[in-house]
C-alpha positions as CSV (number, residue, x, y, z in Angstrom):
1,X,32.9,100.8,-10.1
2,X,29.7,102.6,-10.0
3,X,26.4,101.1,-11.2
4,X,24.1,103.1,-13.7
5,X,20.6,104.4,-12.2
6,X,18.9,101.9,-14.7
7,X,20.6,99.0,-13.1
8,X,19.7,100.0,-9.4
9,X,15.6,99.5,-10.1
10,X,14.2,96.1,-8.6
11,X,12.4,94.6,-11.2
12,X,9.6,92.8,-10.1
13,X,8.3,88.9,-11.4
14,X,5.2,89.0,-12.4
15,X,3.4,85.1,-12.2
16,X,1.7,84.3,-15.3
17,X,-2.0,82.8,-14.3
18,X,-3.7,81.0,-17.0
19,X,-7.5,80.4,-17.3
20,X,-8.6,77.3,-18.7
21,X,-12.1,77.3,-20.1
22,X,-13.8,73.5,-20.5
23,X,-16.8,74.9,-22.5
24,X,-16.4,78.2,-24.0
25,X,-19.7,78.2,-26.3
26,X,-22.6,76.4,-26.5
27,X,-24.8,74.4,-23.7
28,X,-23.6,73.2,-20.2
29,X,-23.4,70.0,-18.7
30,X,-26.2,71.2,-16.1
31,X,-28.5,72.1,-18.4
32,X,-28.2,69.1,-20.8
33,X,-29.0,66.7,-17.6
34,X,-32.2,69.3,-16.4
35,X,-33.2,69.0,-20.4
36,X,-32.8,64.6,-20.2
37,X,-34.5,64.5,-16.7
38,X,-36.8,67.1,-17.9
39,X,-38.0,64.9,-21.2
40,X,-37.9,62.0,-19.4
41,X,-40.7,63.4,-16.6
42,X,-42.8,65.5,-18.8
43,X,-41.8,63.9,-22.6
44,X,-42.8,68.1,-23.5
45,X,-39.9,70.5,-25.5
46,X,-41.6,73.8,-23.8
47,X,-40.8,71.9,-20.1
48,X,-37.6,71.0,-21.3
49,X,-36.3,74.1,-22.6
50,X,-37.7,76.1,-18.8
51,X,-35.6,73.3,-17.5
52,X,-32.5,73.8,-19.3
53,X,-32.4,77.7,-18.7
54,X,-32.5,76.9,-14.9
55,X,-30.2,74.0,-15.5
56,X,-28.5,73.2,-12.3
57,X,-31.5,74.5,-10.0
58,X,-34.0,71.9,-11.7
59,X,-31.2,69.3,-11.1
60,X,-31.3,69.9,-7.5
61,X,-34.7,70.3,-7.4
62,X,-35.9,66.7,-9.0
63,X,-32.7,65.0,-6.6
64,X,-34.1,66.5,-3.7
65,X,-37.9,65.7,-4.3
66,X,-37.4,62.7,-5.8
């Protein structure tokens, strides 16, 4: 018996890879602990808010000079 041309292809797997997201919106980890160190230091909101943008930098920052 012969095989159709359809049949003859290799089909290829393709892997499914999912992405899981643990915060999709909304404010990070980092920058909630630069915002509490922040406050804590300089009890100011305008400090705190520079502090959260740069979030994970400040963290370092303060561990390292402190």
């Amino acid at each position: 018996m012969r095989r159709q041309d359809g049949e003859m292809k290799k089909v290829k797997k393709v892997k499914k890879i999912e992405h899981k997201t643990v915060v999709k919106n909304g404010i990070g980890f980092g920058s909630v602990l630069a915002i509490t160190i922040s406050w804590s230091v300089h009890h100011s909101i305008i400090w705190a808010i520079i502090h959260g943008c740069f979030s994970w930098l400040y963290v370092l920052y303060y561990a390292f000079t402190r």
